[in-house]
KELUM-252208 format. One record per residue (C-alpha): x negated, y, z negated; residue number from 1. Coordinates in steps of 0.1 Angstrom, whole numbers, plus 5000, padded with zeros to 4 digits. Layout:
<rs>
R   east   north     up    nr
R      X       Y      Z   NUM
...
</rs>
This chain:
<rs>
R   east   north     up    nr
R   9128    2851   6946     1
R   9118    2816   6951     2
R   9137    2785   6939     3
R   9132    2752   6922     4
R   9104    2731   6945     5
R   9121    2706   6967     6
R   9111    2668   6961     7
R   9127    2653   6991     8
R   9097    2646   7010     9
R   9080    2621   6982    10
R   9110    2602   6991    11
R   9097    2593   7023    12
R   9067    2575   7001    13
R   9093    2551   6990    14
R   9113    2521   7003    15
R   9153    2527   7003    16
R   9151    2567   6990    17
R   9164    2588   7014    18
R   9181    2620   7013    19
R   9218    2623   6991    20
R   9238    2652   6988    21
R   9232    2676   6960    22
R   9256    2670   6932    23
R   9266    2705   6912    24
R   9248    2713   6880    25
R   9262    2697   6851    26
R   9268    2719   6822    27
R   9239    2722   6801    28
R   9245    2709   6767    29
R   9229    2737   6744    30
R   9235    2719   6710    31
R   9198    2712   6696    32
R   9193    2679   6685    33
R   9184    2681   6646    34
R   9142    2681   6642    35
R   9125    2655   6627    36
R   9119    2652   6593    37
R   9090    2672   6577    38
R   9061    2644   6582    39
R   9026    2663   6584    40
R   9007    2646   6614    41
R   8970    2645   6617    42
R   8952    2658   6652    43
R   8930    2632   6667    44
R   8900    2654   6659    45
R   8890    2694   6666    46
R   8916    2707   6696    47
R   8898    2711   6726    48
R   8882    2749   6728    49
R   8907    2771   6755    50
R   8886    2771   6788    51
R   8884    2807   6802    52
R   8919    2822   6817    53
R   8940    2800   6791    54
R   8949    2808   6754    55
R   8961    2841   6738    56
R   8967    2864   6772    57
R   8971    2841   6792    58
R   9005    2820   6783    59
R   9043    2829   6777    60
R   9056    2843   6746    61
R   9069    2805   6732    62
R   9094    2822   6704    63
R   9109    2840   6736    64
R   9106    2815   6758    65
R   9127    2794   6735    66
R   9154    2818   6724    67
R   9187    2807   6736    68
R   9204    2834   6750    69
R   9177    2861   6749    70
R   9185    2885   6778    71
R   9156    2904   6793    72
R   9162    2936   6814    73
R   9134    2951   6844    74
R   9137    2969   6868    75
R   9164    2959   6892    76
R   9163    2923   6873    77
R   9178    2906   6849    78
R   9165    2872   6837    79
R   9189    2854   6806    80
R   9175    2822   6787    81
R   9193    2793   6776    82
R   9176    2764   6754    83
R   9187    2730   6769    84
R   9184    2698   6744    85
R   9176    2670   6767    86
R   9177    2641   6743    87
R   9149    2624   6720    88
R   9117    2610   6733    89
R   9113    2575   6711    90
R   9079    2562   6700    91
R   9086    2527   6691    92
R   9051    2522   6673    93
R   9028    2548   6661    94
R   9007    2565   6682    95
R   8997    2594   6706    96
R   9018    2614   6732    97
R   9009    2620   6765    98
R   9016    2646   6795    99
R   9015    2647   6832   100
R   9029    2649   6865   101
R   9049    2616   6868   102
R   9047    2614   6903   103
R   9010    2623   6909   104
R   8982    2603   6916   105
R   8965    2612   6881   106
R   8966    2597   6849   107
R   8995    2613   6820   108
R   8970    2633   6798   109
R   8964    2618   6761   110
R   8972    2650   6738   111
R   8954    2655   6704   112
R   8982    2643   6678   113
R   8990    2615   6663   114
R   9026    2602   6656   115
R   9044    2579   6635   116
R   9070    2556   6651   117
R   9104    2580   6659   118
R   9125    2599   6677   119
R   9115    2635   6687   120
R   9139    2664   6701   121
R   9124    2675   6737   122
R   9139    2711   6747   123
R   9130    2732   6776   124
R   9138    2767   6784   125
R   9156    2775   6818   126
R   9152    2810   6831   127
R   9178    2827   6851   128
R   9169    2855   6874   129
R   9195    2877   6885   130
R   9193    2907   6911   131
R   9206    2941   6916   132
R   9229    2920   6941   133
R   9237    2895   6922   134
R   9215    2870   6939   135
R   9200    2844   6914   136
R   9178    2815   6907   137
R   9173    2797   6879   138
R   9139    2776   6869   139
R   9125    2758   6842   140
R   9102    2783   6822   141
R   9087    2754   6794   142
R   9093    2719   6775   143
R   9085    2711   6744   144
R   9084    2679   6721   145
R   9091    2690   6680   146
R   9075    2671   6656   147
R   9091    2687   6629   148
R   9113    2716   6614   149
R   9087    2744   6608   150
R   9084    2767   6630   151
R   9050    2773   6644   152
R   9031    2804   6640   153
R   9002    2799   6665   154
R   8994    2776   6694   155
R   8967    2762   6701   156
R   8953    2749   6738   157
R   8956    2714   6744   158
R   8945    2710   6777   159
R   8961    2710   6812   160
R   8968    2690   6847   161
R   8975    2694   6877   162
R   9011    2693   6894   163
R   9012    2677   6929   164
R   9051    2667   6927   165
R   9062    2694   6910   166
R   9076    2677   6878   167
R   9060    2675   6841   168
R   9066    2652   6817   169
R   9060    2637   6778   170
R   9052    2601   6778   171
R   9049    2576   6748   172
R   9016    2554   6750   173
R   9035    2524   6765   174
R   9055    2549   6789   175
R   9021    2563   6801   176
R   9009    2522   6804   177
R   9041    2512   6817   178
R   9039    2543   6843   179
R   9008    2532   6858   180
R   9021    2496   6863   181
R   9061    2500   6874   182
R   9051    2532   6892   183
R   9073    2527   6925   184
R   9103    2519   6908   185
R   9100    2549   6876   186
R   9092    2566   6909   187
R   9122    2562   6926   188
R   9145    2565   6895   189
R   9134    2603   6891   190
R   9137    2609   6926   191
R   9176    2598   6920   192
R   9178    2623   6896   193
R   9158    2650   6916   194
R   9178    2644   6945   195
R   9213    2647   6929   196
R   9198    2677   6907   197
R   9168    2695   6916   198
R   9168    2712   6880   199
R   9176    2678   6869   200
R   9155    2670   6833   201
R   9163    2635   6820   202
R   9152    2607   6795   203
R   9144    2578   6809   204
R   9135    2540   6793   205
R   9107    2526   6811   206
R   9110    2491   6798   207
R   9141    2482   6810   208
R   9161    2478   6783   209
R   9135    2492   6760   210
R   9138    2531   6740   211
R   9136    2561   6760   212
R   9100    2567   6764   213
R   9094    2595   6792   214
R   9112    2628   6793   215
R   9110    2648   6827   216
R   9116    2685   6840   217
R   9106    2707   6871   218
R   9079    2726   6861   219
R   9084    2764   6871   220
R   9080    2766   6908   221
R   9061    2732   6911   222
R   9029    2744   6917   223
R   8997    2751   6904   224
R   8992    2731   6871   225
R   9004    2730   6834   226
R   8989    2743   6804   227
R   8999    2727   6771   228
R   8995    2738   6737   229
R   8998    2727   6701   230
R   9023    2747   6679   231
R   9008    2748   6642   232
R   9024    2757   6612   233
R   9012    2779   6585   234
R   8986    2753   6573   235
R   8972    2746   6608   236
R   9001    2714   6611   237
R   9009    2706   6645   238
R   9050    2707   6649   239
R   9055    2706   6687   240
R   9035    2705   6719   241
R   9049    2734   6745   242
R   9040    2725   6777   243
R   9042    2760   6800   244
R   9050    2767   6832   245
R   9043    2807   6835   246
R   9076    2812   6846   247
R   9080    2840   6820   248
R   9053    2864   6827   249
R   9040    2886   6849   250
R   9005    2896   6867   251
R   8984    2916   6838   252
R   8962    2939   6869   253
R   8932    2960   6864   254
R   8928    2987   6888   255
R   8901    3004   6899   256
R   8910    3040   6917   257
R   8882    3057   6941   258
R   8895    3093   6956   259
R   8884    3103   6985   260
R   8858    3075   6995   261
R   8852    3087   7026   262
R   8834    3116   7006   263
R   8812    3095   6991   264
R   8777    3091   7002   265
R   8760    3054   7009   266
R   8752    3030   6979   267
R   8771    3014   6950   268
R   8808    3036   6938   269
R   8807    3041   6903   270
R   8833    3026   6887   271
R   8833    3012   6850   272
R   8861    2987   6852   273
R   8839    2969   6884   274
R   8806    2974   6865   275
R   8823    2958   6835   276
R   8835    2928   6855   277
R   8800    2925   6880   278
R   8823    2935   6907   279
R   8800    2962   6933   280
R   8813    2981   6953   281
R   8796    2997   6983   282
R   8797    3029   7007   283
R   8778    3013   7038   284
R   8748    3027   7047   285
R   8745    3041   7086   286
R   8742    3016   7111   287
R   8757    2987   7089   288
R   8779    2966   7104   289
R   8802    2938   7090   290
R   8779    2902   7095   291
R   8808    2885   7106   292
R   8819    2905   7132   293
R   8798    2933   7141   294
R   8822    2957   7136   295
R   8809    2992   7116   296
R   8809    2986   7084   297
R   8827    3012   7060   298
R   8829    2994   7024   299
R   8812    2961   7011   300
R   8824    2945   6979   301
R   8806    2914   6960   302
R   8830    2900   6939   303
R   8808    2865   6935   304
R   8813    2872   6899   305
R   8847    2860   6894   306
R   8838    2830   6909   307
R   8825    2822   6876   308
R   8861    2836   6853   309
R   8891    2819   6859   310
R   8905    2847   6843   311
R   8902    2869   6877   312
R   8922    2867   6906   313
R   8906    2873   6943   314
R   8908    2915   6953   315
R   8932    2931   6968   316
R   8922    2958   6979   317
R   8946    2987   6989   318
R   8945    3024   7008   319
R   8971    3058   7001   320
R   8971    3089   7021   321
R   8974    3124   7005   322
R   9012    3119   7008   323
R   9008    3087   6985   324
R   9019    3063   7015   325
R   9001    3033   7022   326
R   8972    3027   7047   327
R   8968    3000   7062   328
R   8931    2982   7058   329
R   8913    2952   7078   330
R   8890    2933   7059   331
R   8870    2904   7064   332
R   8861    2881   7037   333
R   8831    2854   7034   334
R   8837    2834   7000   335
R   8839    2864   6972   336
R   8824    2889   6991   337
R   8843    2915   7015   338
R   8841    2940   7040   339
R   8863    2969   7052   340
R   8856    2980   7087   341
R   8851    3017   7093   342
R   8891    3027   7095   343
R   8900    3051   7128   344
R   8905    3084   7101   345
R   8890    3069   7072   346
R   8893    3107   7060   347
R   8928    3099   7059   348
R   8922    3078   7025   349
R   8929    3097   6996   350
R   8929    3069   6970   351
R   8912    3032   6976   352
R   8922    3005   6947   353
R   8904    2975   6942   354
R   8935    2957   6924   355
R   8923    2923   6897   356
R   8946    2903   6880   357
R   8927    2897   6851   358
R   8956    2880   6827   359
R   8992    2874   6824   360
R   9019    2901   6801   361
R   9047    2878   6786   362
R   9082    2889   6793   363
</rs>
């Protein structure tokens, strides 16, 4: 299991932050603040369309994801999730919200709704994991600003960024304005806060004195990047923007199963799921040796297809005996295509499996 990212070293980017002892978690305050009330709030035009590898199969389960308490048993796991109320993000004038890595080099992400001047709940969901030993971690699985009471019955893609500190946050207009031009010391306030808690998710007033206008969280395990999404009611009204962090699912994998390849004569291995995705797969001719190395060659794959659908995950490609026990394979890989070299016993191969990850399953 891996923990919550570690944000120590952006300290060294900053005058006077150095490394603190870690203060132990505060409770979490589980009270939810009371929504908004019912205003209807217009979009800033069409949502942007879900880019391939985003959208319905490829996010978390957001009734789930925010159910305090909901316990979730797999094998040899258990993860529990509590809903944390972190306070309420203040728009002082009306206006859009924004997202983004607060410590990154890019610009907070303009969202497609507009708001009228208030106070909005922001939640996230923290997943504990739990082992058969009792070992655990705990990390943030999503955040989420309510715009109002109703509870949504679809969301809706909103666009993403990219984490490079390993934080996400919901910005006003002026926070996001304020962000870009008081950067060092918003900067080295969070890293107080990250440093005394590294699950630490805070409110914080970026205008001195001003309202609270940038809510912050680690997001999952700090990598990769953050899809957000609209939450609509029944009439297609946004009421909260989720941002997730894919903390509470797990690898949706397409497998596709040859037996006995060494059987099988040169030229392409049928297989429907590969034909379906453009993926070929290849018993090597006589002679045919891997262009890399010169090796024989045994199996060539072209998987340049995925290149073009996010939705795919790079092969992995894996080898049982007749016993079931694994085999262990050499490959060689230039961009998306791959070759096996001829194996000592490649008789000894009962099953080759050409594993994709072609989505995510929600917990």
């Amino acid at each position: 299991m891996r923990g919550p990212p570690s944000l120590l070293a952006l300290a060294l980017l900053l005058p006077g932050c150095g490394g603190s002892s870690a203060a132990p978690t505060p409770a979490l305050d589980l009270e939810s603040p009371a929504a908004p009330p019912a205003i209807r709030f217009p979009t800033l035009g069409p949502l942007p369309a879900p880019p391939i590898g985003t959208g319905a199969g490829f996010r978390s389960d957001f009734v789930r994801a925010f159910t305090d308490g909901l316990q979730i048993e797999r094998p040899g796991e258990r993860i529990e999730v509590r809903v944390q109320a972190i306070g309420s993000l203040q728009l002082d004038e009306a206006g859009g919200l924004h997202a983004g890595d607060p410590m990154g080099p890019d610009l907070p992400l303009a969202l497609p709704v507009r708001l009228p001047a208030a106070a909005y709940p922001v939640e996230i969901s923290r997943a504990r994991f739990q082992d058969a030993d009792g070992r655990s971690e705990e990390r943030v699985a999503a955040a989420r600003v309510r715009f109002d009471a109703a509870a949504p019955v679809d969301w809706r893609w909103a666009g993403q960024f990219t984490l490079s500190s390993g934080l996400c946050a919901f910005l006003s207009p002026a926070a996001a304005q304020a962000l870009s031009s008081a950067s060092a010391r918003l900067h080295a306030a969070i890293l107080r806060a990250v440093e005394a808690d590294p699950l630490a998710a805070e409110l914080l007033a970026t205008r001195g004195m001003g309202p609270t206008d940038l809510a912050f969280c680690p997001a999952g395990d700090g990598e990769g990047s953050v899809e957000l999404y609209v939450g609509v009611d029944a009439e297609g009204n946004p009421v909260e923007v989720v941002a997730d962090f894919l903390v509470l699912v797990e690898p949706d994998e397409a497998i596709a199963t040859i037996t006995k390849p060494a059987g099988w004569p040169p030229g392409i291995l049928a297989s429907p799921l590969l034909e379906e995705l453009g993926i070929e797969l290849r018993r090597a001719h006589p002679g045919e040796t891997v262009p890399t190395t010169g090796a024989p060659c045994w199996m060539a794959i072209d998987a340049r297809s995925i290149a073009r659908d996010a939705r795919i995950a790079f092969p992995r490609i894996q080898a049982w005996d007749a016993d079931g026990q694994p085999v262990e394979l050499v490959q060689t890989t230039e961009g998306y295509r791959i070759w096996l070299p001829e194996p000592p016993e490649a008789g000894a191969i009962a099953r080759l499996e050409i594993v994709l990850r072609v989505g995510v399953k929600p917990l």
